[in-house]
Legacy VTK file of the C-alpha trace (Angstrom):
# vtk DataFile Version 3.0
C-alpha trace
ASCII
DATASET POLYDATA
POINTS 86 float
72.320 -114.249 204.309
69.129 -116.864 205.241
70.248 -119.576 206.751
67.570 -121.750 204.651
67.558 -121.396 201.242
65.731 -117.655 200.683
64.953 -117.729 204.774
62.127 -120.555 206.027
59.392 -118.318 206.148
59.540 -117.407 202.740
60.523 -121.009 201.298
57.163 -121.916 202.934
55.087 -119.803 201.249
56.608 -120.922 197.879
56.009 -124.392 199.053
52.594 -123.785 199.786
52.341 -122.077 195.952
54.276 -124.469 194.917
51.588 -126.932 196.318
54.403 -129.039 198.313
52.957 -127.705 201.240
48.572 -127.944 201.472
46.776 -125.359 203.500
45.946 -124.994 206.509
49.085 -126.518 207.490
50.712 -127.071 211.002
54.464 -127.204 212.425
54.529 -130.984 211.128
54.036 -130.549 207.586
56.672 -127.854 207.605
58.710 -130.305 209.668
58.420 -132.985 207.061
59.553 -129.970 203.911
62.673 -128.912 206.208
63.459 -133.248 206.412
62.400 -133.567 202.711
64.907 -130.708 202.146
67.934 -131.604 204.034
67.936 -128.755 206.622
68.856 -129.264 210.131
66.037 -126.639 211.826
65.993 -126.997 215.568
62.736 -127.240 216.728
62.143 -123.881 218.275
62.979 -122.297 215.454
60.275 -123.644 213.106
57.631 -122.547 215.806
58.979 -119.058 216.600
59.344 -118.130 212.144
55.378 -118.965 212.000
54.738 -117.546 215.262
56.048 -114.062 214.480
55.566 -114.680 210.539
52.121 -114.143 211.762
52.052 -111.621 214.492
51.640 -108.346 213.963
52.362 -107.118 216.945
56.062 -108.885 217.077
57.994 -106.094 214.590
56.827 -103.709 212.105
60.002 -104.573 210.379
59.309 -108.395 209.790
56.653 -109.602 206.974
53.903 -111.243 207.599
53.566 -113.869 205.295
50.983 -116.252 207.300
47.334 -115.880 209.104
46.972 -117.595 212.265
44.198 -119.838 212.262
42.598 -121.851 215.068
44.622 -125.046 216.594
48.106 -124.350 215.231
47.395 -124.020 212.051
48.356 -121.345 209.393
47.552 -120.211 205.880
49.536 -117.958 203.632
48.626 -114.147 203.519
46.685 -113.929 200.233
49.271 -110.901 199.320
51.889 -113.844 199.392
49.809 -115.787 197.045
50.678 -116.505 193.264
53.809 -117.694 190.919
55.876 -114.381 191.823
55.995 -116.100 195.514
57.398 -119.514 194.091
LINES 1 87
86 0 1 2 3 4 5 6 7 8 9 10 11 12 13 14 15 16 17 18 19 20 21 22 23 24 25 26 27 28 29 30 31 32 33 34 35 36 37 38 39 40 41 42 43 44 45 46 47 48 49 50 51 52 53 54 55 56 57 58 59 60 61 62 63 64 65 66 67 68 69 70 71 72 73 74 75 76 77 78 79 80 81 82 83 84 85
């Protein structure tokens, strides 16, 4: 069972196609969903979900829902894109 809502990573990417979320976004605008939300998401755990959300060489077992781009920002994996991912 996720411990936020359908898991973070995934209620980021219906954020973002929800268009609660803009992209590129950063740790801080998925800070202010988790406040907006309710949640009480210790820091480290936001940055490690987009960190291995997005690394393909942390487990072939976990989805990769974001692309890593420059300065700490992400975008969602175009595969992730649409109203099936609200």
């Amino acid at each position: 069972m996720a411990k936020y809502g359908r898991g973070l990573n995934r209620e980021v990417v219906g954020a973002v196609n929800q268009g609660i979320i803009n992209e590129p976004f950063s740790v801080a605008e998925v800070r202010q969903f988790i406040i907006e939300k309710g949640w009480a998401v210790p820091e480290n755990y936001i940055i490690v979900c987009l960190s291995n959300g997005s690394s393909y060489s942390h487990s072939p077992t976990y989805k990769k829902y974001f692309n890593a781009l420059q300065n700490g920002k992400y975008k969602v994996s175009p595969i992730y894109k649409g109203p099936n991912w609200c």
